[in-house]
C-alpha positions as CSV (number, residue, x, y, z in Angstrom):
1,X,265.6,-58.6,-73.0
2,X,264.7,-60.0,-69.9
3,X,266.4,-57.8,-68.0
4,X,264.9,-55.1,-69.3
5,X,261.4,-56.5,-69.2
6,X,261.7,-57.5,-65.1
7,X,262.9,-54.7,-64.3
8,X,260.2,-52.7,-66.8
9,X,257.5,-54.4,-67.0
10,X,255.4,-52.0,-69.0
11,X,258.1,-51.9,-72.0
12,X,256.7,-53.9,-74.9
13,X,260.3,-55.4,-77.2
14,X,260.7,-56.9,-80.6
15,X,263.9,-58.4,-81.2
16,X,264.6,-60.4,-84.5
17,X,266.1,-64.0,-84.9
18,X,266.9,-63.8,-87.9
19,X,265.5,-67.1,-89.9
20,X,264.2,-68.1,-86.2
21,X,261.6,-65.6,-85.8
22,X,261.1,-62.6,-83.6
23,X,260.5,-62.5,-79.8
24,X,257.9,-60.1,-78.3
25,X,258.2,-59.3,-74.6
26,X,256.1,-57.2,-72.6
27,X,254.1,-57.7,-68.5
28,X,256.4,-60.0,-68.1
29,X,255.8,-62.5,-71.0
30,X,258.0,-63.5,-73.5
31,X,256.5,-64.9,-77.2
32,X,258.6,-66.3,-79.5
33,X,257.1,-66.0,-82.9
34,X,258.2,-68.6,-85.3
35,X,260.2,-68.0,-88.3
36,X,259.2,-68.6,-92.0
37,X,260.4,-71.6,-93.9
38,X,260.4,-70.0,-97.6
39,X,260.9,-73.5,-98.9
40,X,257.2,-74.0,-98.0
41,X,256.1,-71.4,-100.1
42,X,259.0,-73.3,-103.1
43,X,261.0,-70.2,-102.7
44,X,265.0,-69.8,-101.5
45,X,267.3,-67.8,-99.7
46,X,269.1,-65.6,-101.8
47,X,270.4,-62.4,-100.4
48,X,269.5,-61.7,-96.6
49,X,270.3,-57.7,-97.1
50,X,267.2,-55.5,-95.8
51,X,265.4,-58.7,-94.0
52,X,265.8,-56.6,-90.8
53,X,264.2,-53.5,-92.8
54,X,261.2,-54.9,-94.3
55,X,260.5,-56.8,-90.7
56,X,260.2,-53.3,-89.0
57,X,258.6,-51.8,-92.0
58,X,255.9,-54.4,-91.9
59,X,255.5,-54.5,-88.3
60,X,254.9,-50.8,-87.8
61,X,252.6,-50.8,-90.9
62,X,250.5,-53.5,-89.3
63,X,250.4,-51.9,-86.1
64,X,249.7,-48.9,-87.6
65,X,246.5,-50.8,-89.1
66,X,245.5,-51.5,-85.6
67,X,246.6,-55.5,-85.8
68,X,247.5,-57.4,-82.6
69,X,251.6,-57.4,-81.9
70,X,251.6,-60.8,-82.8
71,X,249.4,-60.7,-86.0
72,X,252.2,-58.3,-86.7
73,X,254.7,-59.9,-85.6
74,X,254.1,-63.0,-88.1
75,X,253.4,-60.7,-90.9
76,X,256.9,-59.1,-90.6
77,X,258.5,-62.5,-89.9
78,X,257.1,-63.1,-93.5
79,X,258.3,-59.8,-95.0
80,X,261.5,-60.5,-94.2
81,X,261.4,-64.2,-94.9
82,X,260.4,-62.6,-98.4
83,X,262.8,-60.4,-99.0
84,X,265.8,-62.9,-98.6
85,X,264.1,-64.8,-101.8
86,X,265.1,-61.7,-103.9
87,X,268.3,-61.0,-105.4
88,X,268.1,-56.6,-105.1
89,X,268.8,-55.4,-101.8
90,X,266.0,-52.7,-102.5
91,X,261.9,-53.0,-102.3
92,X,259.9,-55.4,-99.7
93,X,256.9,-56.9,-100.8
94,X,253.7,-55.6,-101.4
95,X,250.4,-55.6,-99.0
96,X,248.8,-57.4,-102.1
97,X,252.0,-59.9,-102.1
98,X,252.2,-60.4,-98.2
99,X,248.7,-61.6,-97.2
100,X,248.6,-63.5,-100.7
101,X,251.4,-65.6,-99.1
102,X,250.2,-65.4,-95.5
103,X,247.2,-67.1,-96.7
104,X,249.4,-69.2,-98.3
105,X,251.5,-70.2,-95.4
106,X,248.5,-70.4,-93.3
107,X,247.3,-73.0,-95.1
108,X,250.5,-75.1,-95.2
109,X,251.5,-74.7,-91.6
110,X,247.9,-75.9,-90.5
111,X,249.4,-79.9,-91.7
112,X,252.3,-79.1,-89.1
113,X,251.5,-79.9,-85.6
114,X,254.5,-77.8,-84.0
115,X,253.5,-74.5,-82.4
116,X,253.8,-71.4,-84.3
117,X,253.6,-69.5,-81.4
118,X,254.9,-70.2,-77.3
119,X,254.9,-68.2,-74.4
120,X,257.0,-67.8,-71.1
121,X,256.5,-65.8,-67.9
122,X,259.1,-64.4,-66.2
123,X,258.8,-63.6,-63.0
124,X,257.8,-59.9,-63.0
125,X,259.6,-58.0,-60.0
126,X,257.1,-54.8,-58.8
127,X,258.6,-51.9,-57.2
């Protein structure tokens, strides 16, 4: 990614972490966006399958809705955080279902004092 980004500055990335997040990249800043811990919410892992589709599915929808990459960003860390609680491989959760656990997490991650959020610049190389 950072390749790509110094050397394209205007390119805005997602790449998933997988039960770490997702990093967004783009001017030359890197964000990593923290993953979800489902065992806040009393849920568990069950079957990972799809994570990476209900992440993109979410994040374009929330785009789409005119949210702020990182709004959507957390949002589609949560679908897929979600969707590894269920046992069938098909169906993400529901707009109803996602913000009623977003407010949820919100509320629990606000007693944590580590970031949910950082940022890095790179050293952004014009031509």
């Amino acid at each position: 990614m950072r390749i790509v980004t110094t050397t394209h500055p205007y390119l805005t990335l997602v790449a998933t972490l997988g039960e770490r997040g997702c990093a967004v990249t783009g001017e030359g800043v890197m964000t990593l966006v923290e993953g979800v811990d489902v065992t806040s919410l009393g849920k568990k892992v069950v079957n990972t399958t799809g994570c990476g589709d209900a992440f993109l599915g979410v994040f374009a929808s929330y785009l789409l809705l005119d949210f702020p990459i990182l709004e959507a960003a957390k949002r589609a860390n949560l679908a897929g955080a979600l969707k590894a609680t269920r046992y069938e491989t098909r169906g993400s959760p529901s707009k109803a279902e996602l913000e009623k656990e977003f407010e949820t997490l919100e509320k629990v991650t606000q007693r944590r004092p580590v970031p949910r959020v950082s940022t890095g610049v790179w050293p952004v190389r014009r031509r």
